[in-house]
N, C-alpha and C positions, 0 to 999 in steps of 0.2 A: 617484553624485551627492551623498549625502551626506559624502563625504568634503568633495568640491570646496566645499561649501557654508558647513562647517568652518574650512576654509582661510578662503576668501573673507571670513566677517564673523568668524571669529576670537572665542579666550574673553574680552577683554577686553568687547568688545561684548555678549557672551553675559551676561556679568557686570550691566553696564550694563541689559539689560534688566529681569534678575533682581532688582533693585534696586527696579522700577518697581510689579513684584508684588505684589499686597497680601496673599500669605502670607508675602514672603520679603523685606521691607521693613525689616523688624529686625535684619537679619543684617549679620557685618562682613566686609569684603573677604575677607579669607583665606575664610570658606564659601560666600561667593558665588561664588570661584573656583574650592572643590573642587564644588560643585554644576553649575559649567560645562561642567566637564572631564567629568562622569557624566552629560553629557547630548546624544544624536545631534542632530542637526537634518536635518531632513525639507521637501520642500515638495513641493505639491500643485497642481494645476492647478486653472483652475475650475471649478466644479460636479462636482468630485471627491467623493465619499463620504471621509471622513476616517476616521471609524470607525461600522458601523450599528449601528442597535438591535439589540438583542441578541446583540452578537459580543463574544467572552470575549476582547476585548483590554484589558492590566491594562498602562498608561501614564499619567503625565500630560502632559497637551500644554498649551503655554504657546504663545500667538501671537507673533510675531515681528515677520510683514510679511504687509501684505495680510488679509483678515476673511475670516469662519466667520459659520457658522449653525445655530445648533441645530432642528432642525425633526422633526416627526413627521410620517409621510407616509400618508392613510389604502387603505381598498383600491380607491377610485374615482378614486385618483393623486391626491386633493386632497390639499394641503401646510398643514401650522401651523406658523409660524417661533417659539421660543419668546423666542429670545436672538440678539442679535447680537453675535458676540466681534472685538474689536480688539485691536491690539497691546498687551500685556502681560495681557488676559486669560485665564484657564488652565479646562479640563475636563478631567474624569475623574478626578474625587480621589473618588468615590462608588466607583467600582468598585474600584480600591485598598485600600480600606477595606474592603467586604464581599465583592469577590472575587465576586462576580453579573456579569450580565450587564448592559451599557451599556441606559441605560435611553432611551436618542434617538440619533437620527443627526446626524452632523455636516458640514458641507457646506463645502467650498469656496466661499464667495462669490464672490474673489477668486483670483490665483493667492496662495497664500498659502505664507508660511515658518515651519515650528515647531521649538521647543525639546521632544524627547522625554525624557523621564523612566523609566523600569522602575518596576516596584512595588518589585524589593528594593530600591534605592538610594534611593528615596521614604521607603521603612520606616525605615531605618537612619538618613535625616538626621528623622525627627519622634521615635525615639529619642532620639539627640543633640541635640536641640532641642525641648522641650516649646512653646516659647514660637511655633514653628510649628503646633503642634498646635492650640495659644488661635487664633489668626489661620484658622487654616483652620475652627474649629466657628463663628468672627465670622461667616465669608464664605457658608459652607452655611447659616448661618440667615436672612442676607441674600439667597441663591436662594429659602430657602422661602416668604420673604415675600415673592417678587418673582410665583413661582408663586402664588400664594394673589392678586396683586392681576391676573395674566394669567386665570385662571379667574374673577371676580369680574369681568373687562370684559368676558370672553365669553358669558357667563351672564345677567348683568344689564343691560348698556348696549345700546343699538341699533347698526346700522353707523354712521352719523356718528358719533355719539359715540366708539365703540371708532377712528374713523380720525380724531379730532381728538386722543383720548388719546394715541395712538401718535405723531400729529404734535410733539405738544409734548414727547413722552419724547426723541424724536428733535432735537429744538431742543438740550434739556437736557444729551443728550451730546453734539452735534457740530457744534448752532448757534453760530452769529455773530450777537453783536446788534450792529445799525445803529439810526439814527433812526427806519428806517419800519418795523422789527419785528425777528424773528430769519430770518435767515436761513440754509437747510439746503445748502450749497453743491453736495453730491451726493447729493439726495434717491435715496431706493429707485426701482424699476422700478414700476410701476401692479402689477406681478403680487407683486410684495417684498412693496410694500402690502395687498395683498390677503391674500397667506400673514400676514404681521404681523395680522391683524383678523379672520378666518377668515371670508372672505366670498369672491365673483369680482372679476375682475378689470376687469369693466363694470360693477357695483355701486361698485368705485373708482373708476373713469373720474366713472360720474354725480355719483358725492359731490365729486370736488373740482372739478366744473364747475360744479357748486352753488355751491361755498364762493368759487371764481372770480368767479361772479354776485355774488355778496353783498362781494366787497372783502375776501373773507378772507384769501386768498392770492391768491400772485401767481408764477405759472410764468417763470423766466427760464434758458431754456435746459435746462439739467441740474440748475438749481438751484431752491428753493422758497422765494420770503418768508413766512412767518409776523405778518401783519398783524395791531399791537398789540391790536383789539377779540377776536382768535381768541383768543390768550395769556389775555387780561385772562377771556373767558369761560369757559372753560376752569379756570383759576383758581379764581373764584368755584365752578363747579358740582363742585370735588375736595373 
């Protein structure tokens, strides 16, 4: 399968997405090429395990097509989503690095398609490439502070709050603003919601029946408006 895969979207594309990456943004056609060429590509069904916590696989995987989830899963089967990765997003540059074990699982959202990486061929292009190295300590310092404000909503804020925070992160990467607010065209499932905020999945249901009543949002179909007073307060109380 992954050959046909190969075939099918081809290095130039592989190149193209490589491009999009914000490690590998600085690079000129000729490395982005030899970087394509050293890279499988994989896809996964949905709700596939991609790679779990603690298994000594030493890859990096870039998305392609289709979304990931980073999540931890406790022993009562309750789920914490920490990150949702899209296209041109990449994980597992931590384990590369120290050679440990993956510190989360990662999920198929979607059916989803990756660009694979090896650690030697990783190693050998941040070698030849410091200015990859700068880009990837930018990007892990940006995970740590993205963790540090995930622990600081679960901790500190209540569920509404932590589900209007999440509402609005989500406008932020994949809303559309219109006149009567943002709106999320393919909001999460009640249970996404629920993993994303670390609560049930009828704790979700109640809060945005709540925020319904009040004119906050507005359910349409698969989609979620984000009505201007939720943004605006939201705003204010960050």
């Amino acid at each position: 399968m992954a050959d046909k895969l190969e075939t099918i979207i081809g290095l130039n594309r592989q190149a193209d997405l490589l491009r999009r990456v914000s490690i590998f943004r600085h690079l000129d056609e000729t490395v982005l090429g030899d970087l394509a060429r050293r890279m499988s590509v994989k896809r996964w069904t949905a709700g596939a395990i991609i790679v779990g916590q603690h298994e000594m696989d030493q890859a990096l995987y870039i998305v392609y097509g289709g979304r990931a989830k980073v999540s931890l899963f406790g022993e009562n089967g309750r789920e914490i989503t920490l990150a949702t990765l899209r296209t041109g997003d990449f994980f597992g540059e931590l384990s590369l690095i120290d050679s440990k074990p993956r510190a989360a699982n990662v999920v198929a959202a979607d059916d989803a398609i990756l660009l694979v990486l090896d650690r030697e061929a990783f190693l050998d292009h941040l070698e030849m490439h410091p200015r990859t190295m700068r880009a990837l300590l930018e990007s892990m310092a940006s995970r740590v502070r993205s963790s540090a404000d995930i622990i600081a909503n679960l901790a500190l804020h209540d569920v509404n709050s932590r589900l209007t925070r999440t509402l609005i992160t989500l406008a932020e990467e994949v809303g559309e603003e219109s006149e009567d607010g943002i709106l999320i065209r393919y909001r999460p499932t009640q249970q996404d919601l629920a993993n994303m905020v670390g609560t049930c999945r009828e704790t979700v249901s109640r809060a945005l029946s709540a925020m319904a009543r009040r004119g906050l949002v507005v359910s349409r179909g698969r989609s979620l408006l984000l009505r201007p007073q939720l943004v605006a307060s939201a705003r204010r109380a960050a």
